[in-house]
Every structure is written in C-alpha cells, then in structure tokens.
One Martini backbone bead per residue (centre of mass of N, CA, C, O) as a GRO file, in nm:
protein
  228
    1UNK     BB    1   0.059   3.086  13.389
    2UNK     BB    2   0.026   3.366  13.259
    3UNK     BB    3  -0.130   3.566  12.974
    4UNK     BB    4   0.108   3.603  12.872
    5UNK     BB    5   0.473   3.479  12.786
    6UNK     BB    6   0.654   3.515  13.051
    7UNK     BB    7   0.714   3.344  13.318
    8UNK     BB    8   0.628   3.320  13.572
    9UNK     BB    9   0.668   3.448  13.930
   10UNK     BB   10   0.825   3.331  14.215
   11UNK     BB   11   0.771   3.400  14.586
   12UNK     BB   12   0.999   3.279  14.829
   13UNK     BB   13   0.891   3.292  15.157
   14UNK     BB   14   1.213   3.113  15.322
   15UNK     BB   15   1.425   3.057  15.584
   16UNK     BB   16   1.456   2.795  15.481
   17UNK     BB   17   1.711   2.662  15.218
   18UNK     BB   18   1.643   2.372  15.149
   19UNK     BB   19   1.353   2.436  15.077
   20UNK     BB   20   1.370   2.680  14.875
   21UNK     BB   21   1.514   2.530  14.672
   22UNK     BB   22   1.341   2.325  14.622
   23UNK     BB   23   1.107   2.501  14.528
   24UNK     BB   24   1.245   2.638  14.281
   25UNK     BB   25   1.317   2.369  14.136
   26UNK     BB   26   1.002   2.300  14.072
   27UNK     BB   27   0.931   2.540  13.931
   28UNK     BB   28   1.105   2.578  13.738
   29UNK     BB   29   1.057   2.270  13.587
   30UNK     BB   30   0.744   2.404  13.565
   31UNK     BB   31   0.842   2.693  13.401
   32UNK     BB   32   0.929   2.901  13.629
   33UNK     BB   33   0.992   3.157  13.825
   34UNK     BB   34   1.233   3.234  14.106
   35UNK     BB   35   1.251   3.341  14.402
   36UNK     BB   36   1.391   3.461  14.747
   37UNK     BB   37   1.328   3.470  15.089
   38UNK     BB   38   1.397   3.499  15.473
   39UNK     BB   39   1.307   3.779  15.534
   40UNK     BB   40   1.048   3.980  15.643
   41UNK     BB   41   1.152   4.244  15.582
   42UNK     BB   42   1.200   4.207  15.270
   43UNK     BB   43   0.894   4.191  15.126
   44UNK     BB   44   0.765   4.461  15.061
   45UNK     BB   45   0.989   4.581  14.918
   46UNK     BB   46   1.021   4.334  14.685
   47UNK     BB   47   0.736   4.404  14.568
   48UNK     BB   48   0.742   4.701  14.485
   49UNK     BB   49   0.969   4.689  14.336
   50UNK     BB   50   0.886   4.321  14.218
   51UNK     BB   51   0.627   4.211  14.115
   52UNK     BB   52   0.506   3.923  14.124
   53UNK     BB   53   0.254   3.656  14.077
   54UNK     BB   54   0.346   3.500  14.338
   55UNK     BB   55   0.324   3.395  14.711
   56UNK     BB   56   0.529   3.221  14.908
   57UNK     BB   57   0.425   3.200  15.262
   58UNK     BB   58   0.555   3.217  15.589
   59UNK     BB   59   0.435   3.248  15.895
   60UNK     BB   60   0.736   3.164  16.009
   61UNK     BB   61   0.974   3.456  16.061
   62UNK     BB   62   1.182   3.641  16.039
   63UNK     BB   63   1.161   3.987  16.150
   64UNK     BB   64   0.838   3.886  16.049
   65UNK     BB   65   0.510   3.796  16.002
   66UNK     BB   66   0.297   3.691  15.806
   67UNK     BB   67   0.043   3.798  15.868
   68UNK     BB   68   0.132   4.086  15.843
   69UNK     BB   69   0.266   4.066  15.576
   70UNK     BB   70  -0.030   4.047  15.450
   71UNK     BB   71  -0.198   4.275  15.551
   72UNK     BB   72   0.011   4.479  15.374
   73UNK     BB   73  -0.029   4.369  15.080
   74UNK     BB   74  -0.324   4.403  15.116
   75UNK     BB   75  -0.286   4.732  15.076
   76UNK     BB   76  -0.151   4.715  14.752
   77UNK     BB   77  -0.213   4.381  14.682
   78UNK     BB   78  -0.359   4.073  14.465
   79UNK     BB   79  -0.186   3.880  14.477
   80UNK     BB   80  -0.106   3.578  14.497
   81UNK     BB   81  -0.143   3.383  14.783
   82UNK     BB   82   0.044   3.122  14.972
   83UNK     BB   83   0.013   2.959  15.293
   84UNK     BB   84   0.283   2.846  15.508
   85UNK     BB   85   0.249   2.602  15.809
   86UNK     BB   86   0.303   2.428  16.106
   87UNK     BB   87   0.030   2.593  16.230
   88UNK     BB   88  -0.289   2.425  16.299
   89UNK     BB   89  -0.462   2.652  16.380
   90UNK     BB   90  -0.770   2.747  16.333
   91UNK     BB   91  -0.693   3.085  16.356
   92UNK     BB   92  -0.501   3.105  16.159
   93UNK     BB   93  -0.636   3.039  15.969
   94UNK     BB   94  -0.874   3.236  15.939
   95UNK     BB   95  -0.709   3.461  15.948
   96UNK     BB   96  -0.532   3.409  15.681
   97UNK     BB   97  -0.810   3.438  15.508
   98UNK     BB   98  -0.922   3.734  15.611
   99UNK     BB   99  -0.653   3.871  15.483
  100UNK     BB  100  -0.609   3.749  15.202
  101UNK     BB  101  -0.586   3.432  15.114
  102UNK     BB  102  -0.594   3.185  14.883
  103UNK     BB  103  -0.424   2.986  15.049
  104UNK     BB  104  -0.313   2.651  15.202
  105UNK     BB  105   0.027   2.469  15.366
  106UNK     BB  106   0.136   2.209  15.524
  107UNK     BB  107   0.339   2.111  15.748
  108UNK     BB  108   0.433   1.871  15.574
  109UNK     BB  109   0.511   1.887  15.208
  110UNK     BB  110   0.474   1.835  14.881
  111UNK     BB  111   0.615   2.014  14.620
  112UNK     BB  112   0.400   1.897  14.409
  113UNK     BB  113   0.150   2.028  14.545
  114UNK     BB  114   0.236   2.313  14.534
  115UNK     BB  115   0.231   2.343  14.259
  116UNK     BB  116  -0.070   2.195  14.215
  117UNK     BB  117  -0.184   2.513  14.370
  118UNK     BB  118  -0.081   2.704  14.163
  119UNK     BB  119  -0.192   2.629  13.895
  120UNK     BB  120  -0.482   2.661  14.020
  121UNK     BB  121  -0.494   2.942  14.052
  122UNK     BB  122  -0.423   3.066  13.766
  123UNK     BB  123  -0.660   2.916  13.620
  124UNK     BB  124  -0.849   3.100  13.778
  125UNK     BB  125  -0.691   3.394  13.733
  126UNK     BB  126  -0.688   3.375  13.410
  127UNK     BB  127  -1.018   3.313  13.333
  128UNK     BB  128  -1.140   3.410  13.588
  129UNK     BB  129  -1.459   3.449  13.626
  130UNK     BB  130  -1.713   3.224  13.749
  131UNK     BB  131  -2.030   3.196  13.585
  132UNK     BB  132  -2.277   3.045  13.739
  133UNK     BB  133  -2.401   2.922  13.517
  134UNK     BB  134  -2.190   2.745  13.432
  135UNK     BB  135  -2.309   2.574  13.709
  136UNK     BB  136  -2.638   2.612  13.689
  137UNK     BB  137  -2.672   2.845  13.827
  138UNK     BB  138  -2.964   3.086  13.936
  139UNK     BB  139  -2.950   3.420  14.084
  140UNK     BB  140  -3.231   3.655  14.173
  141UNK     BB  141  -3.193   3.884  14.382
  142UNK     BB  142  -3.477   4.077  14.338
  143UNK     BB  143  -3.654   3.775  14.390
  144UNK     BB  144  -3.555   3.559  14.549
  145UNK     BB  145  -3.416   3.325  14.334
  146UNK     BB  146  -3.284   2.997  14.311
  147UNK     BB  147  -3.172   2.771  14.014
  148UNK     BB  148  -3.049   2.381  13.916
  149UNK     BB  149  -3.081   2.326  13.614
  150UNK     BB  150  -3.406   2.480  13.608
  151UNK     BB  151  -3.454   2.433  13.936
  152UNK     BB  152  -3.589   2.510  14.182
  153UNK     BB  153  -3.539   2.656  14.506
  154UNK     BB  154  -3.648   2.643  14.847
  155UNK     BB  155  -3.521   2.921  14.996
  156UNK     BB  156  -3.428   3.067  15.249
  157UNK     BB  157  -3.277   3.362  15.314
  158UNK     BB  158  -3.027   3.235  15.434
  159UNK     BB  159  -2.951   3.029  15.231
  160UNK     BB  160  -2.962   3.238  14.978
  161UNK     BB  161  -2.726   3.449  15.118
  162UNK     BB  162  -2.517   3.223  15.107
  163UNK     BB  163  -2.495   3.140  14.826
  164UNK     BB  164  -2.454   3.422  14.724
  165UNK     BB  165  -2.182   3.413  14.826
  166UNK     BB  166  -2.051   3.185  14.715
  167UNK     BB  167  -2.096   3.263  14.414
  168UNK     BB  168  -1.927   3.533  14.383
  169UNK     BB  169  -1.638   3.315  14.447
  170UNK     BB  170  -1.565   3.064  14.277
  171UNK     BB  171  -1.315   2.878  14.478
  172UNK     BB  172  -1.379   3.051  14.753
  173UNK     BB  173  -1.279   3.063  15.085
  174UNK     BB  174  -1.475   3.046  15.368
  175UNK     BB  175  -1.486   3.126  15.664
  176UNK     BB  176  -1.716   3.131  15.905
  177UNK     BB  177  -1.734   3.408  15.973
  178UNK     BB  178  -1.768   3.545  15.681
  179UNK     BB  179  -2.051   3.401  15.688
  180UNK     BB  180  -2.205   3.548  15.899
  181UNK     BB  181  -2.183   3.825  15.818
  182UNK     BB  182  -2.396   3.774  15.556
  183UNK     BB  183  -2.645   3.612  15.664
  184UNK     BB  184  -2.745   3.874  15.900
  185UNK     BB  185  -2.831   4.198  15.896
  186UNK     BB  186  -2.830   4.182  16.240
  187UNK     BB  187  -2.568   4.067  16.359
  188UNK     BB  188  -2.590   3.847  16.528
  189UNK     BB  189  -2.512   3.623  16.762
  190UNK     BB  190  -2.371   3.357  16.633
  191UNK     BB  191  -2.252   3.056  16.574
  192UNK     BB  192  -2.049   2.823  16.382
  193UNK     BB  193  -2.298   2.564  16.362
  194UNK     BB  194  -2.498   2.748  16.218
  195UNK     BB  195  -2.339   2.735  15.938
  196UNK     BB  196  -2.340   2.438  15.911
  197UNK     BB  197  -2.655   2.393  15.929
  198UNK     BB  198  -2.714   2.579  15.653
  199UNK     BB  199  -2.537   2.412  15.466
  200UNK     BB  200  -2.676   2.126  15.532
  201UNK     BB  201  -2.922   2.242  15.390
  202UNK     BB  202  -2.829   2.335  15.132
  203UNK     BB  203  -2.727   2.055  15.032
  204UNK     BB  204  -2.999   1.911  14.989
  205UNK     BB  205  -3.157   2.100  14.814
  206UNK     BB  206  -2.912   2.082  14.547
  207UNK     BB  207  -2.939   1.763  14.542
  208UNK     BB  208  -3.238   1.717  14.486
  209UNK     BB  209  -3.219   1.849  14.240
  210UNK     BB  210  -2.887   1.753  14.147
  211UNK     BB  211  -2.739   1.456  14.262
  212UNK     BB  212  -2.501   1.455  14.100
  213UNK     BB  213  -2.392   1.738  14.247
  214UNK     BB  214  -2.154   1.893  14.467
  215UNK     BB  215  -2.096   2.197  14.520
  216UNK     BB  216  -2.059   2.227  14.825
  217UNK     BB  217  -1.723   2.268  14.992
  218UNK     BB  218  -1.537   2.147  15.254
  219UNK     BB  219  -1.246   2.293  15.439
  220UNK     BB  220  -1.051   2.177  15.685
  221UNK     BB  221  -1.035   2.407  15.904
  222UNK     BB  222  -1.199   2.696  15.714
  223UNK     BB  223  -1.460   2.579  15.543
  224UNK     BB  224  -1.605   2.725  15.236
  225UNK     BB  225  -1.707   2.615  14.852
  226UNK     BB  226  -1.769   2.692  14.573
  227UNK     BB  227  -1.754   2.445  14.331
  228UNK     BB  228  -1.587   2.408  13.989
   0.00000   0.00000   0.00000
C-alpha cells in the first residue's frame, strides 16, 4: 500500500493476456488496484497521462522494447519499477538494474513471489531511507572510518568506499559495474572479479567485527546490496 488511504495502482505491462489477468487477480486480491497494457508503446503516454504506483515490465513486448520503455520512464518519473524477463543473460540484468529498475523477477515465477516482491518495494519505499545507525554501522566520511557496532573496521580506502556507496542505498541492488565507477578515483580499468574480491574482504572484516550478521547480501547474477 502507499502512505495515503488508497489502494496502489498497479501497472502491468504484459503482452501475454493469460499471465497479465492472472497477475491482476493476484495483485486486486491483495488488496491493489491493477490495470494491464499489452502494447509497448501504449506505455509512456498512459504513465503520463495517469501515474501508477508501481510498474511491473516485461521486457519482451510488442511495439517497443522494454529496457528502452525504462530508459524514457526513467527521465521523468521514479515510480517504482519491477522488470520481467524470460531472457537471463547477465547483460540484460545489468543493463536494466543501470537504467534504473527497482527489481527483476524471471519467468517462469509464481505470481505469489511477484506480489511478495511488490510489497517488499512499497515497505521500503513507503518508510523512507533506512539511516545507516539503524543498521549499526557509523560512516564518517570526513575521516575516511568506519565501525559496526561501535567496532571500528579497518578498511583500505577502496573497502571504505565500497561499503559507503552500498550504505548510501540500503536495500538496492548494484550491479559490479556500478560499483567499479564508485570504487577508484582515476577510473582504471578493472575487471568485475576485482569487485568480488573487494566485497569478500569487506565482508570478512565487518563479520570479524559483528559474527552474528552478514550485511553485504549478493544477488545472483546481477551484483550485491547492503541487507536491511
């Protein structure tokens, strides 16, 4: 639900009619409202014309292609977006967590985890910014340290930068190269298995520090995120 009184919109953007009823039904069900477009290009004039709540996108459509229909949504709205795809090559995931979705969800999937994906969105998006201490971690940025639990971390300055830029975003996922761009000053070149090794040296260091928790959570096939 959002923070007002009535019920989400949801926008399901699905060629097939079988799956895009289905999911409507799931979504009224849990208490949303839903309508459905089959057409790709059909997609931005009706975001403009009546602004959904929440976007789930399938990235295979007629008319216009998904990542592009993201690209356009993405300079004039920050609706929360869910992508839907049959094609798993890690290029597509990244390009579309780069282009600015929220999430991604693989068919085949139960229309129950797609709801269960929904609401975990809107919980995060509805309470705001998850504050850092919240999570026990203190990140003092103008003296380049940082400590969980009131543990101090010794981390190289690329670690430390790591983990700030994970911390700026609790809960949202970053692609490796995202995370490259973030990482080095003068922007060497560096492949992804350097970000691998950067992300298990800090995780090693922040569970040395705090046993019992593993912030830093990776998302198979499309990078990592500090966990809430």
């Amino acid at each position: 639900m959002t923070s007002d009184t009535r019920p989400a919109t949801i926008l399901i953007v699905e060629d097939e009619p079988k799956l895009a009823a289905l999911l409507a039904d799931y979504f009224r069900a849990s208490g949303y409202q839903a309508r459905s477009i089959a057409d790709g290009r059909e997609v931005v004039p009706a975001v403009k014309a009546d602004p959904p709540d929440l976007i789930i996108l399938d990235l295979m459509l007629p008319g216009r292609d998904g990542l592009d229909i993201c690209r356009e949504l993405r300079t004039f709205t920050h609706v929360p977006l869910v992508m839907v795809t049959a094609r798993v090559e890690e290029i597509d995931r990244l390009l579309g967590l780069e282009l600015g979705a929220d999430d991604y969800i693989c068919k085949p999937f139960s229309p129950r985890e797609v709801v269960a994906r929904v609401k975990a969105i809107f919980r995060r998006v509805n309470r705001g910014p998850v504050p850092v201490s919240a999570l026990g971690l203190n990140i003092d940025e103008s003296q380049h340290v940082a400590a969980i639990d009131g543990r101090p971390l010794d981390l190289t300055p690329v670690e430390f930068r790591l983990l700030k830029t994970l911390a700026d975003a609790p809960g949202r996922v970053f692609s490796r190269t995202q995370l490259l761009d973030n990482l080095y000053a003068d922007h060497r070149i560096v492949t992804d298995r350097t970000v691998d090794s950067h992300v298990k040296n800090l995780r090693r260091k922040l569970q040395r520090a705090s046993p019992e928790r593993e912030l830093v959570e990776s998302v198979y096939g499309v990078g990592y995120k500090l966990d809430l």
